[in-house]
N, C-alpha and C positions, 0 to 999 in steps of 0.2 A: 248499631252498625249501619252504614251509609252501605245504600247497593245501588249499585250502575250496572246499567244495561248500553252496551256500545254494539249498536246495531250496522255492520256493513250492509250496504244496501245494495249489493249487486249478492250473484250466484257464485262468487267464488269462495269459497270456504277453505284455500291457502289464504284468502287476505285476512277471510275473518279470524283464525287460526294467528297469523299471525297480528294483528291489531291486539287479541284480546291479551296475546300474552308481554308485549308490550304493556298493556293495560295496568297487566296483574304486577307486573314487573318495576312499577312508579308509583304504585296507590301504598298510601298507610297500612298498616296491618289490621286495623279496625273496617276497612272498606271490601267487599265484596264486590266481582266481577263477572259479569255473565255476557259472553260474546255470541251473537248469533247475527244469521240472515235468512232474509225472506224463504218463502218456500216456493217462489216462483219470480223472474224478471230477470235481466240482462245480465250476461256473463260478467261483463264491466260496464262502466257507465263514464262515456266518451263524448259528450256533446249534448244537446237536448232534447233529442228522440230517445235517448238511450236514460236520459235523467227521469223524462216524464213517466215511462211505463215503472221506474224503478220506484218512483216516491209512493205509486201504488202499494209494493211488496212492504215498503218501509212503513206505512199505516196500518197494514192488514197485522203485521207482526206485534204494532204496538199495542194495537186494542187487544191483542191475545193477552199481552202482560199488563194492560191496567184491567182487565176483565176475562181472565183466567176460567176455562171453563175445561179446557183437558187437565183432565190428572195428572198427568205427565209434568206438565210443568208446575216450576216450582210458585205457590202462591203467595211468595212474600209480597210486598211492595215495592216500585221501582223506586228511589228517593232521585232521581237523575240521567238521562239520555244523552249518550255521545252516538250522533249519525255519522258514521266514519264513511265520508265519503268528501271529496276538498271541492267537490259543487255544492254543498250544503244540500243537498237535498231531498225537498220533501218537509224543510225544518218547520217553516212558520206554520203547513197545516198541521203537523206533529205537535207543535204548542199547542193546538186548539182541542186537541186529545187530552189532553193531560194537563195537573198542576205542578207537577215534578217538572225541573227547569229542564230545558234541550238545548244544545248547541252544536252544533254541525263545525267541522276541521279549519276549513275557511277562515270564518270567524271568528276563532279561539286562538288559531295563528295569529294572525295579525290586529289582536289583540296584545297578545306577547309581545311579537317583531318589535310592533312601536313604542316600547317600554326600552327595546333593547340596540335600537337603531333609529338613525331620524332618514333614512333610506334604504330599500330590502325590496328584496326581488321574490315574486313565486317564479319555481321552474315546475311546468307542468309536460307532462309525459307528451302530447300529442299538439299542435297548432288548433283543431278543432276547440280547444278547450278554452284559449286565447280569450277571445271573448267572452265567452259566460263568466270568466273570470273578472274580467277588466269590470264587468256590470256588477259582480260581487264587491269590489274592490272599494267601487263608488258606491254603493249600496252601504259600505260600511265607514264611509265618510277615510278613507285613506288612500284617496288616489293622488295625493298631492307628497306621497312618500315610497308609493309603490309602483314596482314596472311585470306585468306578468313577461314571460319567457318560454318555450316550447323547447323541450329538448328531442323534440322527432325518434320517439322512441311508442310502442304502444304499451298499453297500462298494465296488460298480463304480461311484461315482457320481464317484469320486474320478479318475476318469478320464473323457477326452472332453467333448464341450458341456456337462455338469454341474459343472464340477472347480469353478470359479468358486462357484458355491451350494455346492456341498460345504462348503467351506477357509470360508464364512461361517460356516456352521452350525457348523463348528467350531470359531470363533474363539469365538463367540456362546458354545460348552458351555465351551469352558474360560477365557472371561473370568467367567463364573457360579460355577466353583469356585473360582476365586480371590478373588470377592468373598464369597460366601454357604458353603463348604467350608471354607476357611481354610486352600488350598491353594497350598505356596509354589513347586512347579515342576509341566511338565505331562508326563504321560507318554503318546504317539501310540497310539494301543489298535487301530492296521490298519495291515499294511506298504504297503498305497497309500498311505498318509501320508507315505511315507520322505522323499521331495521336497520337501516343506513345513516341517521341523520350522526350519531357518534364519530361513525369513520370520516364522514366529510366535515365535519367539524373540525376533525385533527388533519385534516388534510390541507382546506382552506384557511383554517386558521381566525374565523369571524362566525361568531354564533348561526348557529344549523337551527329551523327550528320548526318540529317536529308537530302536526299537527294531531295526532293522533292525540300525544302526550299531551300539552297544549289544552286540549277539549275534556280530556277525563281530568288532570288536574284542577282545572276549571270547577269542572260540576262537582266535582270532590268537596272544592270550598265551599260551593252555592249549597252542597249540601250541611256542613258542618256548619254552614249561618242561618239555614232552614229557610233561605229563598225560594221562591214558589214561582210562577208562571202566573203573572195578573190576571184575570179575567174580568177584566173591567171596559174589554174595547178590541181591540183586533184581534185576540186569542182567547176571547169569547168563546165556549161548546158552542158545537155550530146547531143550528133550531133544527127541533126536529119537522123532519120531510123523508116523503117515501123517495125510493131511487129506484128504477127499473135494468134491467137485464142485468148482465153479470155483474152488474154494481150493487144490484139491491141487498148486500149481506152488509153493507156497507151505510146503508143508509141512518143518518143521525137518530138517536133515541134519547129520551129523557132520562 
């Protein structure tokens, strides 16, 4: 049995709630899914103050699951990590954790997208995010097919008495790139999207595409071909060295 672990890496646990059961809801019946988040770090994660203290929480969680020392938790093995978060973050130091492959929402999207459009848009909840994205975008060798987009909306808005105005505001950003971008599918730019991508598909009418799904699909295969995380060069275990003050629980060991 292949098991994923799709870690939201902020403190909301509606997203994580809802990620996992998406999760559950697309994997084979031979895969197992286990959703959690940190036990400490940013309610959402909106820009890159809000990324950097989160990638913390997202490390401290992972070393719990490849080196299990409460009883509580369950001690099988992870075979795969989806960081459900569409700033990827935290990903590359998370490889260096583990041999079990990771990939982060971002990536796994527009991996897809490009299979399925030769132009696509991210609509990401907030302008703040514009950029970090744009840097992901090139980071992932496809900024010569992609346009990010802000639907001015914020990222827990997609949840609760808001949800309604949210899913507007986004319908609104990414029926705009597809008129005036000359973009032919959309890519969800916040795992509280996950839930949506269906109805706007049927709305729009040009592939939706869901980064949540996208990433645990992904690792699903990576697992059933038993791909691993090289460790031959940049995802390298990091040497060990001491770390001081509240980092030192953290520090690398052999």
């Amino acid at each position: 049995m292949t098991r994923i672990a799709v870690i939201n890496p902020n403190m909301s646990t509606g997203f994580t709630d809802k990620v996992g059961a998406q999760a559950r809801r697309i994997v084979a019946s031979g895969t197992d899914v286990i959703a959690l988040n940190p036990q400490f770090g940013p309610a959402s994660i909106e820009g890159y103050y809000d990324e950097a203290f989160a990638s913390v929480g997202l490390l401290a969680t992972m070393r719990g699951l490849e080196n299990p020392t409460d009883k509580a938790l369950d001690p099988k093995p992870v075979d795969g990590y989806v960081v459900a978060c569409f700033d990827d973050t935290g990903v590359d130091a998370a490889r260096c954790l583990t041999k079990a492959p990771v990939v982060g929402l971002c990536e796994a999207a527009l991996r897809f997208a490009a299979i399925v459009a030769s132009r696509f848009a991210i609509v990401t909840p907030m302008a703040v995010s514009v950029r970090p994205l744009e840097h992901l975008v090139a980071k992932y060798g496809a900024s010569s097919q992609c346009v990010v987009r802000a639907a001015g909306v914020r990222t827990l808005d997609f949840e609760g008495e808001n949800a309604d105005m949210a899913y507007l505001a986004l319908k609104t950003a990414a029926e705009n790139c597809l008129a005036k971008d000359g973009a032919e599918a959309i890519v969800l730019g916040c795992a509280g999207m996950t839930d949506i991508a269906d109805r706007l598909h049927a709305e729009l009418g040009v592939p939706v595409i869901d980064g949540v799904s996208a990433a645990v699909k992904m690792i699903e295969a990576m697992g059933m071909l038993g791909l691993a995380t090289s460790k031959a060069g940049a995802y390298a275990s990091p040497p060990v060295k001491s770390y001081d003050g509240i980092f030192a629980e953290f520090a690398p060991v052999a």
